[in-house]
mmCIF file of the N, C-alpha and C atoms, coordinates in Angstrom:
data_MODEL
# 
_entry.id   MODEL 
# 
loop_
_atom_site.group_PDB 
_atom_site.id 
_atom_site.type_symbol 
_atom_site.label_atom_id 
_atom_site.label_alt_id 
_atom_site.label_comp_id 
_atom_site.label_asym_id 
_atom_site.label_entity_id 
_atom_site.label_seq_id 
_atom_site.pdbx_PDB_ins_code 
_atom_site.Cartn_x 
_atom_site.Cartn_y 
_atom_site.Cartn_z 
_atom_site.occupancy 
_atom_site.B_iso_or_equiv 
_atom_site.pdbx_formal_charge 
_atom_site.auth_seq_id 
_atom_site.auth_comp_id 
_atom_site.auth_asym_id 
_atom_site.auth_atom_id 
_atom_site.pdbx_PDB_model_num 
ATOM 1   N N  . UNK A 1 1  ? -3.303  24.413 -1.309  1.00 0.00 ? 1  UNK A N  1 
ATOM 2   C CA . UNK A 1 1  ? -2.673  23.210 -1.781  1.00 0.00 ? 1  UNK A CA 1 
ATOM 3   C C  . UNK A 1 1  ? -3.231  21.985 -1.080  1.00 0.00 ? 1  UNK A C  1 
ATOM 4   N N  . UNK A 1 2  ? -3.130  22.070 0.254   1.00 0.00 ? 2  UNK A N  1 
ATOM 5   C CA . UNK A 1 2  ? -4.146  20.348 0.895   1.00 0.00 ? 2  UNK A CA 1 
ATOM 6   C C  . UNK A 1 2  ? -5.041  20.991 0.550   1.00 0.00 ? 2  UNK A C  1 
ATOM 7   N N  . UNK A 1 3  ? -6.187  21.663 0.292   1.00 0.00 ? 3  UNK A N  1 
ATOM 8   C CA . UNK A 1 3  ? -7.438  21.160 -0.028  1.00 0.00 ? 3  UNK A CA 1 
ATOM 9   C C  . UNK A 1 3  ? -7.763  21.117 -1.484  1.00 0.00 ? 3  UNK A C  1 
ATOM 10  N N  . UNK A 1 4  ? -6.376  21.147 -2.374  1.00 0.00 ? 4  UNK A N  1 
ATOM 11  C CA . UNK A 1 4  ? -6.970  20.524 -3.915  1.00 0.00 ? 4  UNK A CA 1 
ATOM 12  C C  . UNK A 1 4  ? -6.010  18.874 -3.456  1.00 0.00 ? 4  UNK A C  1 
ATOM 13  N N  . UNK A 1 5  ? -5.277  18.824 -2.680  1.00 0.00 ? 5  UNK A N  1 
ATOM 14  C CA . UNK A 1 5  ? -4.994  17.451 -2.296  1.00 0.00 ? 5  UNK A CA 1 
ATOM 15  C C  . UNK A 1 5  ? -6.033  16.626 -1.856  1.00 0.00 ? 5  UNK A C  1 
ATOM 16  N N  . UNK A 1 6  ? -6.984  17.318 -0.778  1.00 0.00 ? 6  UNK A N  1 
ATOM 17  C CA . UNK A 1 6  ? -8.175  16.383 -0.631  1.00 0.00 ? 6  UNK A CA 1 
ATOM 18  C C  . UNK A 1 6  ? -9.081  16.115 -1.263  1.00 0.00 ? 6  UNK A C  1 
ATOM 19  N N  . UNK A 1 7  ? -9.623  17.412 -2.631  1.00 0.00 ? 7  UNK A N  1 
ATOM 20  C CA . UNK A 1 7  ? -10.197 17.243 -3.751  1.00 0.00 ? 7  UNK A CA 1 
ATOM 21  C C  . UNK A 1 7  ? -9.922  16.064 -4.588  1.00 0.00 ? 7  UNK A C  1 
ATOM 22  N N  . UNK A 1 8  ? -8.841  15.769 -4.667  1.00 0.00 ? 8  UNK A N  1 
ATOM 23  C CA . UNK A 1 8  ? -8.320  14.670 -5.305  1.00 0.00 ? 8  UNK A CA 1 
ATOM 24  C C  . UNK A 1 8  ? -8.355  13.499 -5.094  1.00 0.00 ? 8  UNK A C  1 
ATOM 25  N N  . UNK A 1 9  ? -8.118  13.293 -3.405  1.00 0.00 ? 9  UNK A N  1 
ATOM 26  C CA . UNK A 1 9  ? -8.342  12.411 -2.533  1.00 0.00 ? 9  UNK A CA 1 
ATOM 27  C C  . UNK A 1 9  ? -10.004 12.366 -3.007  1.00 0.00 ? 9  UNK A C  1 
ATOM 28  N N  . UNK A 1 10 ? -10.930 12.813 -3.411  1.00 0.00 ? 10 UNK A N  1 
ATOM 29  C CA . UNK A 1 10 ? -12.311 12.841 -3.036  1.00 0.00 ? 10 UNK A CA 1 
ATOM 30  C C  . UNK A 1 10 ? -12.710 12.623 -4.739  1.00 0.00 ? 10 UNK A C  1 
ATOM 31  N N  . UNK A 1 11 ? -12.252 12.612 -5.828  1.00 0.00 ? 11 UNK A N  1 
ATOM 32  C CA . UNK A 1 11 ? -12.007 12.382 -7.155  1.00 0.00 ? 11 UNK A CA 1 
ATOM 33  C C  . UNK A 1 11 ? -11.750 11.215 -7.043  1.00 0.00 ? 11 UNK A C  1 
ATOM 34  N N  . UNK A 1 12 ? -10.408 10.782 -6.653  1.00 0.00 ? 12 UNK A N  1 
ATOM 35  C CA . UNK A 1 12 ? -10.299 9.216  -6.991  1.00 0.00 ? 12 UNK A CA 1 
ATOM 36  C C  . UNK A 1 12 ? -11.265 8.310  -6.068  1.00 0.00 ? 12 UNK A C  1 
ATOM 37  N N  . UNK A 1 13 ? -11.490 8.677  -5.293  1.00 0.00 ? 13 UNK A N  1 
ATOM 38  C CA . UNK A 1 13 ? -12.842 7.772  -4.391  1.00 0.00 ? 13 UNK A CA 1 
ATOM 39  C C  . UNK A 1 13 ? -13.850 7.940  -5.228  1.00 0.00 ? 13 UNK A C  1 
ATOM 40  N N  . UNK A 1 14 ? -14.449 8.545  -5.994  1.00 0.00 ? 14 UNK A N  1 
ATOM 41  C CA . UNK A 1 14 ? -15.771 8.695  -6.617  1.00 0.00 ? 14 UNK A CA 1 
ATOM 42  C C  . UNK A 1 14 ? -15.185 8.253  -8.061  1.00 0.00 ? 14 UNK A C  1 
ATOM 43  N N  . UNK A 1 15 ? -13.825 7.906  -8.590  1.00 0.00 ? 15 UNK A N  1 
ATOM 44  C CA . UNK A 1 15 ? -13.664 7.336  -9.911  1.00 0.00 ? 15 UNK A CA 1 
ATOM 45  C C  . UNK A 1 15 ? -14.055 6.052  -9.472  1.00 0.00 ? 15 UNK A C  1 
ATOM 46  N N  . UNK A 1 16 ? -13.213 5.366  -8.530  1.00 0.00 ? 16 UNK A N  1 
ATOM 47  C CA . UNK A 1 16 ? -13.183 3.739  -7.878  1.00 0.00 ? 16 UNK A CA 1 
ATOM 48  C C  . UNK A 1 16 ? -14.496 3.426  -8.208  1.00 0.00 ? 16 UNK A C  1 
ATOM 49  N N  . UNK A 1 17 ? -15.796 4.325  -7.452  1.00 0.00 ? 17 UNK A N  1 
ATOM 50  C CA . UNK A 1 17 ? -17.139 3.919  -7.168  1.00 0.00 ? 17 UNK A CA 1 
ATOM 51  C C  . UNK A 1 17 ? -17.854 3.429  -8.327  1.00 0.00 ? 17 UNK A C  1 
ATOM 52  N N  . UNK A 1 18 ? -17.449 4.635  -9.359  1.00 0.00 ? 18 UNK A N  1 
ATOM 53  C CA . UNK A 1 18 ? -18.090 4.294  -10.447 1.00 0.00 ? 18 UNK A CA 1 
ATOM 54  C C  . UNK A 1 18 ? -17.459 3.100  -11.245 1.00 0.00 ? 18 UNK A C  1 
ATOM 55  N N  . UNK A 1 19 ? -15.717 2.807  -11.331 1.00 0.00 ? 19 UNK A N  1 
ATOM 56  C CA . UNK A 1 19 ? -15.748 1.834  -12.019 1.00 0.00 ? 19 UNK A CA 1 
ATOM 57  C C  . UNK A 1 19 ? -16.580 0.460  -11.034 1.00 0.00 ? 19 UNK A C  1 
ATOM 58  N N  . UNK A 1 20 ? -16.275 0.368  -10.051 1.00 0.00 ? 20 UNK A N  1 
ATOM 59  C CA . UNK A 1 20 ? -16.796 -0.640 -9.511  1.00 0.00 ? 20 UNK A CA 1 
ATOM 60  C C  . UNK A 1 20 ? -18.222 -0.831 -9.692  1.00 0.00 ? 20 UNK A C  1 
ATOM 61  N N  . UNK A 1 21 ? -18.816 0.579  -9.724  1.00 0.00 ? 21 UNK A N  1 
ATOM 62  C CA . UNK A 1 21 ? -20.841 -0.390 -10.341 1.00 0.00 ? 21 UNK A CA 1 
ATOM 63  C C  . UNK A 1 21 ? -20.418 -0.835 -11.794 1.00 0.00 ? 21 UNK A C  1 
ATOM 64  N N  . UNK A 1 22 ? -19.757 -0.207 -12.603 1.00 0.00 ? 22 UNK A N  1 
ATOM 65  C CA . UNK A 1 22 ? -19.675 -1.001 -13.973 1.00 0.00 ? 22 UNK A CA 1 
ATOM 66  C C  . UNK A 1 22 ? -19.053 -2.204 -13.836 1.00 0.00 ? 22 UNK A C  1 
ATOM 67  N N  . UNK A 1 23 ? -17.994 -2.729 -13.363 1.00 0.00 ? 23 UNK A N  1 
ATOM 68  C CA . UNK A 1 23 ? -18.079 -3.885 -13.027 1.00 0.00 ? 23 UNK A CA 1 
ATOM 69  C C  . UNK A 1 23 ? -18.587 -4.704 -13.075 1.00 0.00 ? 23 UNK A C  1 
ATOM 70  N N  . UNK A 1 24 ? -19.597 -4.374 -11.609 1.00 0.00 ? 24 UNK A N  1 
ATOM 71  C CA . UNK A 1 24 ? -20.644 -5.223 -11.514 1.00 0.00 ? 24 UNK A CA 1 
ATOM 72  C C  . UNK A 1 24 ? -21.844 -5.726 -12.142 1.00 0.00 ? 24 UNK A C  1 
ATOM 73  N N  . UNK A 1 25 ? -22.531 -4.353 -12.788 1.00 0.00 ? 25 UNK A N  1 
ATOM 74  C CA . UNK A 1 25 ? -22.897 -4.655 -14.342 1.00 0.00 ? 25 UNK A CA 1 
ATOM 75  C C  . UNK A 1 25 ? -22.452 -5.628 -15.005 1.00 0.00 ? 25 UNK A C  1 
ATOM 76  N N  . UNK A 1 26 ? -21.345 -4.937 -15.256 1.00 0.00 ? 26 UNK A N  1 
ATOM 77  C CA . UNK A 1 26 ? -21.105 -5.961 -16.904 1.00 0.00 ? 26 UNK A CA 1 
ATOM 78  C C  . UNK A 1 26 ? -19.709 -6.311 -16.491 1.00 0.00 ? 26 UNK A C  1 
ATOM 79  N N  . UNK A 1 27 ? -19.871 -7.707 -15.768 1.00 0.00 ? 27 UNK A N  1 
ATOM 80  C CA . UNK A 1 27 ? -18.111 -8.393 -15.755 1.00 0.00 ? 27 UNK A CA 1 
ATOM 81  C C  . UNK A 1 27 ? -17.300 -8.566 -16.926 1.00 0.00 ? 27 UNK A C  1 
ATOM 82  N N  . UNK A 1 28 ? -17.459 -8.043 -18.076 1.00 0.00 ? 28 UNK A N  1 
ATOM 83  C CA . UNK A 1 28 ? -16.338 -8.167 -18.958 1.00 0.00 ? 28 UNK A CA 1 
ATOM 84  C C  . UNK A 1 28 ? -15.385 -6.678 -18.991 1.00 0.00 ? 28 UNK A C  1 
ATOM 85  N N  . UNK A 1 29 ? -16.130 -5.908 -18.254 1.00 0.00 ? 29 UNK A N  1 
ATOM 86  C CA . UNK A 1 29 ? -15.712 -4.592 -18.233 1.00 0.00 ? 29 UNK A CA 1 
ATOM 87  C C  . UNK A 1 29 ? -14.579 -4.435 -17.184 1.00 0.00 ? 29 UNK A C  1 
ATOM 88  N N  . UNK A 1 30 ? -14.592 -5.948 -16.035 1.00 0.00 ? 30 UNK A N  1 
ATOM 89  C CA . UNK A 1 30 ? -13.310 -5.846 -14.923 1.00 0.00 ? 30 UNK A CA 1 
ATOM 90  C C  . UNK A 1 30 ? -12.097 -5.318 -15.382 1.00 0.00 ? 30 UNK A C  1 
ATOM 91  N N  . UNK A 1 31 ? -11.527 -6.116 -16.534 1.00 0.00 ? 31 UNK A N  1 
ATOM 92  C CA . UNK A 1 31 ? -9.703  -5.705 -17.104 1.00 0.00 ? 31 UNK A CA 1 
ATOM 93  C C  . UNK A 1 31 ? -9.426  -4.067 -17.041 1.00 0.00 ? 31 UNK A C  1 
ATOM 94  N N  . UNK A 1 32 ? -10.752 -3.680 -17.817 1.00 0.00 ? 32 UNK A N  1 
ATOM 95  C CA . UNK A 1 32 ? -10.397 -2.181 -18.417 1.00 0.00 ? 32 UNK A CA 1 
ATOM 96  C C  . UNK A 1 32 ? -10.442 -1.092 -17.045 1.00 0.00 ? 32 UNK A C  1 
ATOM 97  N N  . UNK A 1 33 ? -11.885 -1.919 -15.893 1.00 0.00 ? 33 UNK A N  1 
ATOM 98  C CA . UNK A 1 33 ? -11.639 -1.162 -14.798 1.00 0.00 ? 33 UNK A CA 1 
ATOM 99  C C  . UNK A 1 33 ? -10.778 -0.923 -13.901 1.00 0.00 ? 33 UNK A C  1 
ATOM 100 N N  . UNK A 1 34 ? -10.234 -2.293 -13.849 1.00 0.00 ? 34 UNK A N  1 
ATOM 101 C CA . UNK A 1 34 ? -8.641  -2.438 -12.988 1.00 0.00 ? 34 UNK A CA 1 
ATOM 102 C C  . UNK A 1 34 ? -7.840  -1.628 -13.667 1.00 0.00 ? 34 UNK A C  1 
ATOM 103 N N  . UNK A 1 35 ? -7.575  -1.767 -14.923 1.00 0.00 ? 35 UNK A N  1 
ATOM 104 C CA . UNK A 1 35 ? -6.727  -1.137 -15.582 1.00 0.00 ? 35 UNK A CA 1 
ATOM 105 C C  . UNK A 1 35 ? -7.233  0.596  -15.181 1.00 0.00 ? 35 UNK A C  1 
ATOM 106 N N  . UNK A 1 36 ? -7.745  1.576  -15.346 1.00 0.00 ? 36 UNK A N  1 
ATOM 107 C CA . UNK A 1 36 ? -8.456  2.665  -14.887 1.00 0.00 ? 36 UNK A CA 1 
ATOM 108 C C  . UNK A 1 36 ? -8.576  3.291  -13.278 1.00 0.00 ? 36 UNK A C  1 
ATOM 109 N N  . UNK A 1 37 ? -8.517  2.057  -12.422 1.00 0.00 ? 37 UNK A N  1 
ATOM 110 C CA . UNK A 1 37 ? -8.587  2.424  -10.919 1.00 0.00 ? 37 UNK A CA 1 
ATOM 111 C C  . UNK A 1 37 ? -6.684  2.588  -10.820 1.00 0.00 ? 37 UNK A C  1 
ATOM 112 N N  . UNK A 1 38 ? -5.952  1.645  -11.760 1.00 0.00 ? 38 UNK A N  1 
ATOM 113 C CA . UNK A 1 38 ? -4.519  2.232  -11.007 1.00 0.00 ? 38 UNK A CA 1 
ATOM 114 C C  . UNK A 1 38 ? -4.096  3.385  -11.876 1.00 0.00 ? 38 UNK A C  1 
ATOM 115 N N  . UNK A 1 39 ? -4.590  3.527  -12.893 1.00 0.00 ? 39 UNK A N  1 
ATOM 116 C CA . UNK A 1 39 ? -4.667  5.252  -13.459 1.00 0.00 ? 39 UNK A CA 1 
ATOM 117 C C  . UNK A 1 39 ? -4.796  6.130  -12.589 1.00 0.00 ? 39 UNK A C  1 
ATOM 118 N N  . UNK A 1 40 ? -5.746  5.856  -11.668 1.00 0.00 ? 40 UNK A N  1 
ATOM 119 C CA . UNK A 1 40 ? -6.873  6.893  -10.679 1.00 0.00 ? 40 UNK A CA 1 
ATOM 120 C C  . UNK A 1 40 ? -5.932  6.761  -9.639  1.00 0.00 ? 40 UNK A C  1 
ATOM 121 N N  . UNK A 1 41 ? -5.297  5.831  -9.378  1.00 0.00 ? 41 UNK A N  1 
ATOM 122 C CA . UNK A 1 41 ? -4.650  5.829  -7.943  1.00 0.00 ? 41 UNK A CA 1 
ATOM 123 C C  . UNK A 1 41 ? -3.127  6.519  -7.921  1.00 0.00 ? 41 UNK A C  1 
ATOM 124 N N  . UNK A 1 42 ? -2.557  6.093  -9.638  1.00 0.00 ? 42 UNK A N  1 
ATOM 125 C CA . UNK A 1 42 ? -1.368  6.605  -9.828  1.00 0.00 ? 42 UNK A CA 1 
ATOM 126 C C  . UNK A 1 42 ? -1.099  8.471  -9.883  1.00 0.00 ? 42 UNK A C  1 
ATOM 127 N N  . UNK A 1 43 ? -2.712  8.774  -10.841 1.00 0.00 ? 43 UNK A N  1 
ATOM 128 C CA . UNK A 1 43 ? -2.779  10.118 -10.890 1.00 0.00 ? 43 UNK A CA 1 
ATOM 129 C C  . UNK A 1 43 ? -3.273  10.997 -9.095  1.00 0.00 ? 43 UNK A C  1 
ATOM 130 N N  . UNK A 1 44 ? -3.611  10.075 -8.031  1.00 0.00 ? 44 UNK A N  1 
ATOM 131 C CA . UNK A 1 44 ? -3.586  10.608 -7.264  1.00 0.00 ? 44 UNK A CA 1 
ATOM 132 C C  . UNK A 1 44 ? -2.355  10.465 -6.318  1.00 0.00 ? 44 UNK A C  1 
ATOM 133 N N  . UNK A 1 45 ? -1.864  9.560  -6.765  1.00 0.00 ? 45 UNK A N  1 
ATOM 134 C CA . UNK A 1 45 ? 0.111   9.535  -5.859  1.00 0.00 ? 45 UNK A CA 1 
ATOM 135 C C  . UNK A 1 45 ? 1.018   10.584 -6.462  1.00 0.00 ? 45 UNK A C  1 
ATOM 136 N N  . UNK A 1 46 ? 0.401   10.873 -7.710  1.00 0.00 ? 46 UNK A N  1 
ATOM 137 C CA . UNK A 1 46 ? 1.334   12.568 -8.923  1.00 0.00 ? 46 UNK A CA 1 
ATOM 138 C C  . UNK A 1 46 ? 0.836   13.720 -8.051  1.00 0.00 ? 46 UNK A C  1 
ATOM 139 N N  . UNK A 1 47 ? -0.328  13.625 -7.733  1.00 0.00 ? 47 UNK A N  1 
ATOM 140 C CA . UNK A 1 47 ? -0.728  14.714 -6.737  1.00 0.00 ? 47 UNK A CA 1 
ATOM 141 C C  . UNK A 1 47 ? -0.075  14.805 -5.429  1.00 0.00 ? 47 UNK A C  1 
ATOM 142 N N  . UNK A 1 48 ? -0.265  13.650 -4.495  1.00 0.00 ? 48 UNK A N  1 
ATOM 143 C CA . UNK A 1 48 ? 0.454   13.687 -3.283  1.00 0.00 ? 48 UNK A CA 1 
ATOM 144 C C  . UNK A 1 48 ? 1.587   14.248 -3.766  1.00 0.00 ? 48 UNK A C  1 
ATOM 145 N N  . UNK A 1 49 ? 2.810   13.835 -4.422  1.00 0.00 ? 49 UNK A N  1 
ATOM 146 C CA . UNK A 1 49 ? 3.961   13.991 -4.552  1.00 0.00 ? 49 UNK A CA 1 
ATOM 147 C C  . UNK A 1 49 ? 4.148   15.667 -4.657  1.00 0.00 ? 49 UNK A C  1 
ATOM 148 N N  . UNK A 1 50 ? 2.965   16.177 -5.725  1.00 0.00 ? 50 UNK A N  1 
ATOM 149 C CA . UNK A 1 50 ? 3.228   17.458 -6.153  1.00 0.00 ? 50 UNK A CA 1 
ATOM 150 C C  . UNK A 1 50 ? 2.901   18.661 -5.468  1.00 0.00 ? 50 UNK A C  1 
ATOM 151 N N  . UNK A 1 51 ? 2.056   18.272 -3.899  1.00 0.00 ? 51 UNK A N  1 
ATOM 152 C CA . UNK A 1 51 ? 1.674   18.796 -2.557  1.00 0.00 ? 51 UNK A CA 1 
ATOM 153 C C  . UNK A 1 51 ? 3.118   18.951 -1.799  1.00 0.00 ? 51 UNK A C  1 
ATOM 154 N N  . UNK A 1 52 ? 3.645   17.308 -1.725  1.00 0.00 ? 52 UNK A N  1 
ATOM 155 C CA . UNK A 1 52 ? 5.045   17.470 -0.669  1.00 0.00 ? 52 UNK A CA 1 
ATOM 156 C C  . UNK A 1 52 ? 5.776   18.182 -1.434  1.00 0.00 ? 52 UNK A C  1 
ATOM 157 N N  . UNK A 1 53 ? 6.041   18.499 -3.038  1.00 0.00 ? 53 UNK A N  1 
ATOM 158 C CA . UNK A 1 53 ? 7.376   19.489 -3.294  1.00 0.00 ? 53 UNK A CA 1 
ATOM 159 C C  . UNK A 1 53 ? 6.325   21.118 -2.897  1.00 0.00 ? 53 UNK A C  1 
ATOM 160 N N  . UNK A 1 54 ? 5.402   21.075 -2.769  1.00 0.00 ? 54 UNK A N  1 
ATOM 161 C CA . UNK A 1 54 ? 4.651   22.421 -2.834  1.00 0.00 ? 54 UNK A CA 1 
ATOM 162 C C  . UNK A 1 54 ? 5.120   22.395 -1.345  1.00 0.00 ? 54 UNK A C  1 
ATOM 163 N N  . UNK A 1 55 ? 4.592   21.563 -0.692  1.00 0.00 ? 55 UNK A N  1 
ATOM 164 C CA . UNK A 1 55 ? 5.156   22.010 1.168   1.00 0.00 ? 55 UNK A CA 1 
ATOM 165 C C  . UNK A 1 55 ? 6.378   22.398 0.905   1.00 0.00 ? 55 UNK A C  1 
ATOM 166 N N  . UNK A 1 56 ? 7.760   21.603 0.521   1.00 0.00 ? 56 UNK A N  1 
ATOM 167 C CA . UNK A 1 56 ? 9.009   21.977 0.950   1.00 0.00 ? 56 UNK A CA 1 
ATOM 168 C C  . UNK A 1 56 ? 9.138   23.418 0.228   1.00 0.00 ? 56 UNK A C  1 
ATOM 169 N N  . UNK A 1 57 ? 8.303   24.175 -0.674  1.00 0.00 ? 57 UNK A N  1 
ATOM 170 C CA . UNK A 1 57 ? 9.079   25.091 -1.268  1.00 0.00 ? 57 UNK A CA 1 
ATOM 171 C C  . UNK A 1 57 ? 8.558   26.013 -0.476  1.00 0.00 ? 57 UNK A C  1 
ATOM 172 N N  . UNK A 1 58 ? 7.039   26.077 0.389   1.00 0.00 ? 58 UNK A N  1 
ATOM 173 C CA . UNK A 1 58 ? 6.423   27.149 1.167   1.00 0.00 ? 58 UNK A CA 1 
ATOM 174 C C  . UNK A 1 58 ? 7.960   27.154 2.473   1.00 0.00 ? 58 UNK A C  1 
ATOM 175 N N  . UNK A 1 59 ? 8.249   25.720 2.921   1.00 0.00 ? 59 UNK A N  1 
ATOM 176 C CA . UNK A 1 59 ? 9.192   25.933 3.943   1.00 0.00 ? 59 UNK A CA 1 
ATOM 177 C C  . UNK A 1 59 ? 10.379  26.329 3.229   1.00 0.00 ? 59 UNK A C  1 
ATOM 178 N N  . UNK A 1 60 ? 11.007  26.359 2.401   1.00 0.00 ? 60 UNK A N  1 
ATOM 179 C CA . UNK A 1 60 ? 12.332  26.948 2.125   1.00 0.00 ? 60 UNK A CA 1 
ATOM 180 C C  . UNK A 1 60 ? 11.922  28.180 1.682   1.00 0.00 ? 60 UNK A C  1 
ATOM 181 N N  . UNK A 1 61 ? 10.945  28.867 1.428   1.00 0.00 ? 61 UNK A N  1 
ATOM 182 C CA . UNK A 1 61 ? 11.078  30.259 0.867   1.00 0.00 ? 61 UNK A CA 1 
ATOM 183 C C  . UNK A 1 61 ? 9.934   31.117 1.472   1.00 0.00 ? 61 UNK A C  1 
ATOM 184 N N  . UNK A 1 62 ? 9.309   30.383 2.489   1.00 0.00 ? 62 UNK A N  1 
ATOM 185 C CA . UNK A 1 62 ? 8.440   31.607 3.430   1.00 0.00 ? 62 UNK A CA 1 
ATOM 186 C C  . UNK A 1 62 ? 8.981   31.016 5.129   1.00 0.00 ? 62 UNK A C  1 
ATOM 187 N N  . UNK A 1 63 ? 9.642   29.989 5.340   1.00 0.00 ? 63 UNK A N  1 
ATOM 188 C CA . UNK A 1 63 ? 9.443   29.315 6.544   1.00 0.00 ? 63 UNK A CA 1 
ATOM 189 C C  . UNK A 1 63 ? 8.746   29.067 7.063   1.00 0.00 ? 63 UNK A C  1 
ATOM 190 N N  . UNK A 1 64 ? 7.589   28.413 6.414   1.00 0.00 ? 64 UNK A N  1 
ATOM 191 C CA . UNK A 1 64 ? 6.112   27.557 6.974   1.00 0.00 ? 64 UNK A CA 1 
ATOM 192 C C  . UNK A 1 64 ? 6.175   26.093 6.844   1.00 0.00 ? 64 UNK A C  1 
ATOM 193 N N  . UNK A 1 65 ? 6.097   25.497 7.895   1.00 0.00 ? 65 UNK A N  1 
ATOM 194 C CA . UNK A 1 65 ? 5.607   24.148 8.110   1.00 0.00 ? 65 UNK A CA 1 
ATOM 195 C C  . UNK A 1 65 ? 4.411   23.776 7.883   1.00 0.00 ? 65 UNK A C  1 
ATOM 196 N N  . UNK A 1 66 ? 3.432   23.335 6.864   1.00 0.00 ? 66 UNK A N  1 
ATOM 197 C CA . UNK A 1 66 ? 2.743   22.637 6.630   1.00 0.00 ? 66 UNK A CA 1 
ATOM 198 C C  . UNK A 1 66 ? 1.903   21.565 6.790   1.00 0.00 ? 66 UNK A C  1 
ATOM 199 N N  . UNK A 1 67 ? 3.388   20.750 7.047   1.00 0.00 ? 67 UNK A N  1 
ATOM 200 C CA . UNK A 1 67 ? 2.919   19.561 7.158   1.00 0.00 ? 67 UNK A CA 1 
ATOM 201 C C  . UNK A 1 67 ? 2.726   18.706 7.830   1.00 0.00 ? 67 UNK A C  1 
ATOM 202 N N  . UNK A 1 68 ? 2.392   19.360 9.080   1.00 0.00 ? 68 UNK A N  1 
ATOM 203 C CA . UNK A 1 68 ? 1.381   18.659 10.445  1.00 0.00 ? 68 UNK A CA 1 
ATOM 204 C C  . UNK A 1 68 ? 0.902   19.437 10.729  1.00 0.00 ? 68 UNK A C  1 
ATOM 205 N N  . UNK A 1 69 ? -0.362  20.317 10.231  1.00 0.00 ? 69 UNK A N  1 
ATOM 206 C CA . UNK A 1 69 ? -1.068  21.233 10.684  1.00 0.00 ? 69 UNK A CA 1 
ATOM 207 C C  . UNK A 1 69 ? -2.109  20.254 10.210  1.00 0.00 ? 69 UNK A C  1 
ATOM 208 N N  . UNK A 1 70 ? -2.582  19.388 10.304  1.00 0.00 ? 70 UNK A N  1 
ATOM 209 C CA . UNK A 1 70 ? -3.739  18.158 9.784   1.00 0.00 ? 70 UNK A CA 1 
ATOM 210 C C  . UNK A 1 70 ? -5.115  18.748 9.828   1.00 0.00 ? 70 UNK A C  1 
ATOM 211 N N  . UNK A 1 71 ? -5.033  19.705 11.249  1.00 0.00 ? 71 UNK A N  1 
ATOM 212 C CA . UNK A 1 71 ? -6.450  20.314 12.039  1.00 0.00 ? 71 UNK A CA 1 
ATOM 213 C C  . UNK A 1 71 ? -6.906  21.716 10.963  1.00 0.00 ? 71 UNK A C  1 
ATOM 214 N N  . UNK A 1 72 ? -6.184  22.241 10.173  1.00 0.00 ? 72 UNK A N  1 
ATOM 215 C CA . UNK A 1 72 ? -6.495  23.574 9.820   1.00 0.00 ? 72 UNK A CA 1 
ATOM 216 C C  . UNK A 1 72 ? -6.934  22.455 8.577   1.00 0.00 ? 72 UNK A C  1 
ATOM 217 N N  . UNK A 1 73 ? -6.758  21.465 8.037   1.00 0.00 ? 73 UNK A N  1 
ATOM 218 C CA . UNK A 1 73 ? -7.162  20.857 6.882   1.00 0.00 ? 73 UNK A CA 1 
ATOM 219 C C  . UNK A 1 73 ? -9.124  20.236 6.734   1.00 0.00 ? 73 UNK A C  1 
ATOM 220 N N  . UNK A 1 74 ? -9.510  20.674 7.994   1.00 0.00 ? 74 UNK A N  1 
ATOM 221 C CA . UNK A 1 74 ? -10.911 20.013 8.195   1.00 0.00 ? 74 UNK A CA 1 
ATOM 222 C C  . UNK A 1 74 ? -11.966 20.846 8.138   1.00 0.00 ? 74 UNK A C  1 
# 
């Protein structure tokens, strides 16, 4: 589960990148990219969210804490 969280984390960084060279390209393309990066940011806050109910259910039904083990995540 964190490492399709960091996958994701690593998805929306490489969506940003790309809207931002189009951008820069072609400034009429800004609205639709802004509009698209908080897509990218919203669909990666659906993820966070859907990690923390995945932590609380490993701790209510195996008794594992998760979520400060940061070091096993690297």
């Amino acid at each position: 589960m964190l490492v399709s969280d960091d996958a994701v984390d690593s998805l929306r960084d490489s969506i940003y990148e790309e809207l931002i060279g189009f951008m820069e390209r072609d400034p009429k393309t800004v609205r639709q990219g802004i509009n698209l990066m908080f897509v990218a940011r919203n669909l990666e806050r659906l993820a966070d969210h859907a990690t923390n109910i995945a932590e609380d259910v490993l701790f209510l039904v195996e008794g594992v804490d998760v979520r400060h083990h940061a070091e096993t995540r690297e």
